[in-house]
N, C-alpha and C positions, 0 to 999 in steps of 0.2 A: 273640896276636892283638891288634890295634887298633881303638881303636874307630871307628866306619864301616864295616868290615865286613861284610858280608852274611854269617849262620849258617844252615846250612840243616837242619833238623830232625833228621837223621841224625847229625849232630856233637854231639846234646845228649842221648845217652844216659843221662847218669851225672847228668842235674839233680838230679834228687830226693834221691839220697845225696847228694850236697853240697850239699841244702836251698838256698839263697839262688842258687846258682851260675844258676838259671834268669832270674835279674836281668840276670846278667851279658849274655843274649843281647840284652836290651832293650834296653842299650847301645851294641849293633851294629848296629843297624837305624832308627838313627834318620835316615835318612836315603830311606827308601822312600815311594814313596806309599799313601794310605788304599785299601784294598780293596774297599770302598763306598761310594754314594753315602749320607753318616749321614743327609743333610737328608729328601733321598726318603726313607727307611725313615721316620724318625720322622712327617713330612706321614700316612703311609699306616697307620702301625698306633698313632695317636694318639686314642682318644675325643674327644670333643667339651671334658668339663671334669669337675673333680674336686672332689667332696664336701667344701666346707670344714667341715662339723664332721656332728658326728653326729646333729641333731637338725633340723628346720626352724622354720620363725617359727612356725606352729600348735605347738608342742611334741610333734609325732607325733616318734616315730624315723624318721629316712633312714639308707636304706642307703649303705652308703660304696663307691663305685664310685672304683675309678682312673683315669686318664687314661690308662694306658697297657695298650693291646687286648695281653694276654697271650694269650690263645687264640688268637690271630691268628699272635701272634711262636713260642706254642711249638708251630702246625703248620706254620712254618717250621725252628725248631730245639726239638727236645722239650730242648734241655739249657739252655733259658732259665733262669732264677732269679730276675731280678729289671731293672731299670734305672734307672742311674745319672744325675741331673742335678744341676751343679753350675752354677749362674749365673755370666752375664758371662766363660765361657771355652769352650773348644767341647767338654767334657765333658759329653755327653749323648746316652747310649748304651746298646744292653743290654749285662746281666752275664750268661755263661753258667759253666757247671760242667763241668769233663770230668772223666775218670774219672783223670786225672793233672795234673800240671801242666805237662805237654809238648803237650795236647791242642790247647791254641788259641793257644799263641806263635807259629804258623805259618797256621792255617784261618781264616777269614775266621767271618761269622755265616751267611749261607749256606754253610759247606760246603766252599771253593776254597781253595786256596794262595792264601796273602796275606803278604806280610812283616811287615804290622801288627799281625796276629792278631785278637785280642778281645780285651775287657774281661772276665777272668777274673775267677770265685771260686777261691781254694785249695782243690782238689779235697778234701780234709780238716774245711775248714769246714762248719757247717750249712746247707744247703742253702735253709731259709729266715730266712739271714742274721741269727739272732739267736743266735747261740753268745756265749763270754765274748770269743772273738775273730773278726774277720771280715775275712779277708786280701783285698786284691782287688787284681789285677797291671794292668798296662799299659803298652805301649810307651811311649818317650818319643820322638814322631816329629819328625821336624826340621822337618816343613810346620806344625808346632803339634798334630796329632791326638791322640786316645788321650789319655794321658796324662800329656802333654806340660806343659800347664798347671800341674798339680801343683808344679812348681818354682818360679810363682812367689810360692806360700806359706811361701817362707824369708827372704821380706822381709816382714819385723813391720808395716809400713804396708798393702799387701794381704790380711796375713793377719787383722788386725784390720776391715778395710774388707770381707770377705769371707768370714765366718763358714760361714754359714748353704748348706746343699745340701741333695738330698733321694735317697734310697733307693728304688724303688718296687719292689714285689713284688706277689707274684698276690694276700695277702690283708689288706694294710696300705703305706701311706706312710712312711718313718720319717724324720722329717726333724731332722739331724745339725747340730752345731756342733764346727769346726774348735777343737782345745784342743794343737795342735803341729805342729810342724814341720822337717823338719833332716835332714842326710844324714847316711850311716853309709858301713862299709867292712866289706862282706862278714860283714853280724851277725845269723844266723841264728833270732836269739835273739825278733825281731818276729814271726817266725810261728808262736809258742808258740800252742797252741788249748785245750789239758787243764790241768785244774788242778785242785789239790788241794778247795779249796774257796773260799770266797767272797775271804777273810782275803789268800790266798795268790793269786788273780788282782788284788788291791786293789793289795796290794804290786808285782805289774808292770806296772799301768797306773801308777804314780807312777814308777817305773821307767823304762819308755819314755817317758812325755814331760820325763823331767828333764833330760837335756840340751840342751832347747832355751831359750835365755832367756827368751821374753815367754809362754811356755807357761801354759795357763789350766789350772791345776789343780780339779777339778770338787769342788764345795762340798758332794757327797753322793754315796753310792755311787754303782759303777756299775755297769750290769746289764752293758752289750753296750760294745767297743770296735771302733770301725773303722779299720782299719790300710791306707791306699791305699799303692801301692808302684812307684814308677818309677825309670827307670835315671838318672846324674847324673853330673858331669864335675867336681868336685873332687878327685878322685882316681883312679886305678883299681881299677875295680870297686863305683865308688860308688853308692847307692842315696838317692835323696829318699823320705821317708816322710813322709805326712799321716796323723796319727789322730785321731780325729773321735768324741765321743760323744753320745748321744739329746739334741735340745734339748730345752728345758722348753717345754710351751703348744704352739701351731699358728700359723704362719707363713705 
């Protein structure tokens, strides 16, 4: 196959044994259009505004309310998780979970055949997004949608100019700074989740960002890695990866 392509769900039995192989369809579909309107949903299940810190000017505790109506979105889709915004790109979206990773390269977030799919989690990951790794897919569409963007954090000038995004889930914000970027060739080895122990997931986060040059190696543990994943045309069967760990302080 070539890529442009259209794949249609029944051709992708075998993803999961060949782990990454489900990239490969984001690659063929870059060419469809977005299955919803993103603007309308976000307008409609957005709160008003979001707790910058935890305390108010009197020093009572406040409660930390998100901006983003989760009970809204998950009695649209109970397989919500979380949503993703990354500034100044059109990455700003929810993330859902299915019970595979074939679930929503095809469905839409209500529900329909869409060629765009969703913004998945790795059905494998923790579901409230703080595992040692936290895989999260996306088409790379040709109108720029999904996760399209992602690509252009392989220029050191953007990706330096554009650190900072943010995570949102039902019971925290976690907002992230960019520490790599760079394509690979069918290397299944990025959606490692288990690990031996601390020592031994340290070792594959210096791992995966070392092959990229201007990579910001992070100056203290780290708890959680975030591993974004889109399709890429350096080669075939190429994949752009952005991984992203906790910023320091509130932004």
């Amino acid at each position: 196959m070539t890529v442009g392509h259209t794949q249609k769900p029944g051709r992708m039995h075998n993803l999961l044994a060949a782990g990454f192989i489900l990239l490969a369809a984001i690659c063929f579909l870059e060419g469809a259009k977005e299955p919803w309107e993103q603007q309308k949903i976000q307008r409609a299940y957005e709160s008003v505004a979001e707790a910058a810190d935890a305390s108010g000017d009197d020093g009572r505790e406040r409660v930390w309310r998100s901006p983003i109506d989760f009970e809204a979105l998950s009695a649209m889709n109970p397989d919500t998780v979380g949503w993703i915004r990354i500034p100044d790109t059109k990455i700003d979206y929810p993330i859902v979970q299915g019970s595979d990773n074939q679930a929503y390269l095809y469905k839409s977030f209500q529900g329909e055949e869409a060629d765009a799919g969703c913004i998945f989690l790795d059905f494998e990951s923790r579901s409230d997004l703080r595992g040692y790794n936290n895989v999260l897919y996306g088409h790379n569409m040709k109108n720029g949608t999904m996760f399209a963007d992602l690509v252009q954090y392989k220029d050191e000038r953007y990706f330096r100019e554009h650190p900072y995004f943010k995570i949102y889930t039902p019971k925290e914000t976690i907002c992230l700074r960019a520490v790599a970027c760079y394509y690979i060739e069918d290397d299944s080895r990025a959606r490692t989740m288990v690990f031996q122990d601390q020592e031994a997931f340290e070792a594959f986060v210096r791992e995966m960002l070392s092959p990229c040059p201007y990579a910001e190696m992070p100056g203290k543990p780290v708890r959680n890695l975030y591993t974004l994943i889109t399709c890429s045309y350096e080669a075939e069967d190429a994949r752009t990866l952005l991984f992203a760990v906790e910023a320091d302080g509130v932004w």
